[in-house]
C-alpha positions, 0 to 999 in steps of 0.5 A: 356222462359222456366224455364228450358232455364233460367236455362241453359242460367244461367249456361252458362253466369254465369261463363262467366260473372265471369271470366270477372269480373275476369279478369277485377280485375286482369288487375288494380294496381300491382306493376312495375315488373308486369305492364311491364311483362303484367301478372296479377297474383293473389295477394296471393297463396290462391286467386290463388288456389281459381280461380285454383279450379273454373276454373277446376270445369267449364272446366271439368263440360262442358266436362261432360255435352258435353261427355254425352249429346252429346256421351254417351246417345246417343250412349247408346241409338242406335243413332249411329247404321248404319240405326238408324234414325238422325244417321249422325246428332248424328255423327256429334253433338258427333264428335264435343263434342269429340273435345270439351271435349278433349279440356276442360279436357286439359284445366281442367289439365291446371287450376288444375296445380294452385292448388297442392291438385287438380294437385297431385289428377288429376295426375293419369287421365292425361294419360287417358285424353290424350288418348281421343285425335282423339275421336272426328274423330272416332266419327264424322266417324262413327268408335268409339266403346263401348270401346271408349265410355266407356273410355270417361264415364270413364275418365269423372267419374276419373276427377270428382273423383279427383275433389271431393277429392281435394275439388272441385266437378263436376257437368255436364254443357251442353254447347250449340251446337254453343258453341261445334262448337266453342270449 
């Protein structure tokens, strides 16, 4: 196995395995009230924003890496020109990293919600975020435009901004294409 598939693989099971040693710590001990709501919660406000904050930074990091790898470079590149060759798989690969990314950056605003830094510097992209939404069709379709592309480079770009400022910056995380199949 290539240096460069380790690398990548760990950057794909790494947070999986975290957020399941995560989530198995959440599920032990808790007091009465919590055990018959069946939410685990984190014991303190700092634990909470803490897992806010990494939770946003995977989310919005695997939107970014789907929205270029999959949309902007290829896009950029001529792929999705009528007669370009591949032409229909760049399509279809870019479709599928619309609705994942979508999917992502509604996840990313979710988790930052934990955080009040990261919610109040990530207000301002959510209108942008929720324009993303039928990106995946036009792409898939063949309909998408340099202003589509450009709004999702954009987006991206905003939602690592506000990252940064809140203290928790993005960094493009590929997702496999079973993963962008998935969603």
């Amino acid at each position: 196995m290539s240096d460069r598939a380790r690398a990548r693989r760990t950057v794909v099971v790494l947070p999986l395995v975290c957020g399941l040693l995560l989530a198995g710590s959440a599920c032990g001990g808790g007091d009465k009230k919590e055990k018959s709501t069946g939410e685990a919660s984190p014991t303190s406000s700092i634990e909470k924003q803490k897992f806010a904050k990494t939770r946003f930074v995977t989310n919005a990091g695997l939107a970014a890496g789907a929205s270029y790898q999959w949309i902007v470079k290829p896009y950029r590149n001529g792929a999705f020109k009528k007669g370009a060759d591949g032409r229909t798989g760049a399509l279809v690969k870019a479709g599928l990293a619309g609705a994942f990314t979508y999917n992502r950056l509604k996840a990313a605003t979710r988790n930052a919600q934990g955080d009040p830094t990261l919610a109040k510097a990530l207000a301002p992209v959510n209108a942008g975020i929720d324009s993303l939404k039928g990106l995946g069709g036009k792409l898939r379709k063949g309909e998408a435009t340099d202003s589509d592309v450009n709004s999702v480079d954009s987006v991206i770009n905003k939602v690592k901004d506000a990252g940064k400022s809140a203290g928790a910056p993005v960094t493009d995380k590929v997702p496999s294409a079973g993963e962008l199949q998935k969603g």
